[in-house]
C-alpha positions in Angstrom: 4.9 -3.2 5.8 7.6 -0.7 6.4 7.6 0.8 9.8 9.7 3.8 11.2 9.7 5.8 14.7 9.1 9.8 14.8 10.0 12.2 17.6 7.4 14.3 18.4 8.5 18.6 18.3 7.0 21.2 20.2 6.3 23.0 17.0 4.3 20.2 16.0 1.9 21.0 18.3 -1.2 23.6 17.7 -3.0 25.8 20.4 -5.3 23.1 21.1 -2.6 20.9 22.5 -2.4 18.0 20.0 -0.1 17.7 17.0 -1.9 19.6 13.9 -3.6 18.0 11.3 -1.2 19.2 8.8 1.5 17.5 10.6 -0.3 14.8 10.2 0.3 15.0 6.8 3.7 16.0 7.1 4.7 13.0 9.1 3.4 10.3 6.2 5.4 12.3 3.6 8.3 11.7 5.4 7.8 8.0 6.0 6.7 7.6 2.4 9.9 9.5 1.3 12.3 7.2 3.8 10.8 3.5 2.4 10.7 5.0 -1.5 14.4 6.1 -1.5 15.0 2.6 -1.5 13.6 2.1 -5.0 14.7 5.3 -6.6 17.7 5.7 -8.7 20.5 7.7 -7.1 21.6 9.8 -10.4 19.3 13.0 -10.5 18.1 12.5 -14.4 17.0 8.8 -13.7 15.4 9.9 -10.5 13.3 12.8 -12.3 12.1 9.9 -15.1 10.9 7.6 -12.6 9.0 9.6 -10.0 6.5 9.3 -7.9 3.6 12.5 -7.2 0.5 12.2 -4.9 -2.6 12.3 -6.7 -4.8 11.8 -3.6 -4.4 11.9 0.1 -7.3 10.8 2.8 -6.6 11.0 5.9 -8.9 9.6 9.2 -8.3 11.6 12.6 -8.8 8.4 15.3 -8.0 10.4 19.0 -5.8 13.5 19.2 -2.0 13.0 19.1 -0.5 15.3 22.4 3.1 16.2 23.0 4.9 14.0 24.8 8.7 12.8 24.4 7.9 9.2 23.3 8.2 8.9 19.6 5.2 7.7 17.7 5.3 4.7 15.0 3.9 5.6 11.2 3.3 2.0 9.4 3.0 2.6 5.7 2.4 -0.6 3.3 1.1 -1.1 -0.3 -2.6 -1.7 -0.4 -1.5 -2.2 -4.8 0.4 -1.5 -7.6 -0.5 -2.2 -11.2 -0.3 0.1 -14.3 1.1 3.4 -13.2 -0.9 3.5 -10.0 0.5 3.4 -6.2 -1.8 3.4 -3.2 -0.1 3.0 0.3 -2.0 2.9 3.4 -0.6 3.8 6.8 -1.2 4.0 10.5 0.4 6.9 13.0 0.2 4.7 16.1 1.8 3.5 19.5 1.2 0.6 21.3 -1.9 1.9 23.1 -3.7 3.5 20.2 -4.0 4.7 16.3 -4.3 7.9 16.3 -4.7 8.2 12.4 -4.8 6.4 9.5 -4.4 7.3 5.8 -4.2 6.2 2.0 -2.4 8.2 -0.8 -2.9 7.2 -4.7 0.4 7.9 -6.1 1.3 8.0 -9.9 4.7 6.9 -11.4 5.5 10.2 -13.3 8.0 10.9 -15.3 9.0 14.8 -14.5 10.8 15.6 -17.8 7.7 14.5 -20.0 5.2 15.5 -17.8 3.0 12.2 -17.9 2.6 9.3 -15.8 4.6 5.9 -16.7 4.1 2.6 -16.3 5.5 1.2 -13.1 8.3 -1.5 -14.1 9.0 -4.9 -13.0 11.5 -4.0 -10.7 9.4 -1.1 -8.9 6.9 -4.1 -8.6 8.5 -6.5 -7.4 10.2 -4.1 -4.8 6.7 -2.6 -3.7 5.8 -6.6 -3.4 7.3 -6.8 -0.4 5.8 -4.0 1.5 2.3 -5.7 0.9 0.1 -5.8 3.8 -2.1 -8.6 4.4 -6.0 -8.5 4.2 -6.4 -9.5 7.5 -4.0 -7.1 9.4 -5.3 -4.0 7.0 -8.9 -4.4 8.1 -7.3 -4.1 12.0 -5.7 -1.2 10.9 -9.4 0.7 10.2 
């Protein structure tokens, strides 16, 4: 499980109070984005050849999320990889309560042929180590 803090903005927050739904959204892009640079090439032509897009995205409102200047924790982790399929599960949290969680189905994609691809070894052996356990997944829900 990969695990990073986010700062809460004022402009995150809609005229109910709480941080929008979209944000929501927003926020496990940017997670997702932070633990896949790891595995992405750094040249721009390898990077477009071994992609990742979001083919699905499901999120679960728990409580509403309201501004405040404590940061918030987004857990992301592999739920399984195999073939050219991703899906990560995640949990916007803090210590007290989850205020959403989520899954995304991702596909390995190569941009230039416009097709999926088959995840290689070393994407799955890297994603390996994100795994979550069973146990701690179904506390997570």
């Amino acid at each position: 499980m990969y695990t990073h803090p986010l700062q809460l903005r004022w402009a995150d927050v809609d005229s109910y109070g709480h941080v929008n739904n979209a944000v929501i959204s927003s926020y496990l892009e940017e997670v997702r984005a932070r633990l896949l640079d790891d595995l992405l090439p750094s040249e721009e032509a390898e990077r477009r050849r071994k992609a990742f897009v979001v083919s699905q995205l499901e999120i679960a409102f728990k409580a509403p999320l309201s501004y405040r200047k404590e940061s918030v924790s987004v857990d992301v982790w592999v739920i399984s990889a195999r073939g050219s399929r991703l899906q990560l599960g995640y949990a916007v949290r803090d210590v007290k309560r989850i205020y959403a969680t989520a899954t995304t189905v991702m596909a390995a994609f190569d941009l230039d042929e416009g097709r999926p691809r088959r995840l290689t070894d070393e994407e799955l052996a890297f994603l390996a180590g994100y795994m979550k356990p069973e146990a701690d997944e179904a506390q997570s829900n």
